[in-house]
DRENSEGU-374027 format. One record per residue (C-alpha): residue number from 1; x, y, z. Coordinates in steps of 0.25 Angstrom, whole numbers. Example, Ala and Ser with C-alpha at 12.3 -4.5 7.8 and 13.67 -1.06 7.14 Angstrom:
fidren_px_py_pz
1_49_-18_31
2_55_-4_29
% end
This chain:
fidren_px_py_pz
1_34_-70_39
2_26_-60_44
3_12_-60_36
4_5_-45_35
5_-8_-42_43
6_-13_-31_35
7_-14_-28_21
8_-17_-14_15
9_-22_-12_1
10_-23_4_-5
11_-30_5_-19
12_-29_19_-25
13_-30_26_-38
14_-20_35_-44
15_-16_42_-58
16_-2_38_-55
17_4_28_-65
18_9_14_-61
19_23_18_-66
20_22_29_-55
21_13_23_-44
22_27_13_-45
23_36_24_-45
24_29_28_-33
25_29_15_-25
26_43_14_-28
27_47_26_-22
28_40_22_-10
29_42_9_-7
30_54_12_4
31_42_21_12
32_34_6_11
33_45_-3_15
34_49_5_27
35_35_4_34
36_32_-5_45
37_24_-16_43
38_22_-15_27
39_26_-29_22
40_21_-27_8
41_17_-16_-1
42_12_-20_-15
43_8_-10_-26
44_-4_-13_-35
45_-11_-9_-46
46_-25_-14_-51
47_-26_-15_-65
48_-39_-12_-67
49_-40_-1_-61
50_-27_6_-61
51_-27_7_-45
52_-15_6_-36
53_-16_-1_-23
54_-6_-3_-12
55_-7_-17_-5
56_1_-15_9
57_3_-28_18
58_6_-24_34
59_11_-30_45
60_1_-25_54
61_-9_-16_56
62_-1_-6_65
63_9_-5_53
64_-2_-2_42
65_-7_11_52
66_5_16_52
67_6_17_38
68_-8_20_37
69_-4_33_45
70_8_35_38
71_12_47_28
72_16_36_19
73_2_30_18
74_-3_47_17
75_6_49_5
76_1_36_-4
77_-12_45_-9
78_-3_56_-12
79_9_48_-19
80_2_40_-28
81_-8_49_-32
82_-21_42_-26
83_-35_47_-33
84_-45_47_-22
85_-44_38_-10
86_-35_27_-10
87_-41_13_-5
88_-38_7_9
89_-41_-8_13
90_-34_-15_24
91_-36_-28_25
92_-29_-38_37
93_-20_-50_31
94_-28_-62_34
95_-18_-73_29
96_-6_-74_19
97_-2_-83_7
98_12_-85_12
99_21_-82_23
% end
């Protein structure tokens, strides 16, 4: 098995509730499956806080700025409401747990 070589993480703040930010993934997960090079997307909320994150594992770096320049990656902020900026970290996949 392929293992991923970059993983993205996207914190963000919205007055959206979680019944709608799932209603919204839902309606969007074909637009995620088709891309290139995205193995996994996981949806996540902190509790503390009440922040959605997205947490996006790549296949490789040429994948992920493509999506990163992509009008799906430009629509997030609007479609789930985002207050202020969104927070961006990439991060390169070091090792992995299992294969």
């Amino acid at each position: 098995m392929k293992h991923p070589s970059l993983a993205m993480l996207v914190k963000f703040k919205t007055s959206l509730t979680l019944e709608k930010v799932r209603e919204v993934a839902e309606s969007r997960i074909g637009d995620f499956r088709a891309l290139k090079g995205l193995t996994q997307k996981y949806y996540l909320q902190e509790p503390a806080t009440g922040e959605f994150a997205g947490l996006y594992l790549w296949d490789s770096q040429e994948d992920f700025l493509a999506y990163r320049d992509s009008e799906l990656r430009a629509s997030i902020a609007e479609t789930y409401q985002v207050e202020g900026e969104p927070r961006v970290e990439v991060f390169q996949v070091v090792e992995t747990l299992r294969d």
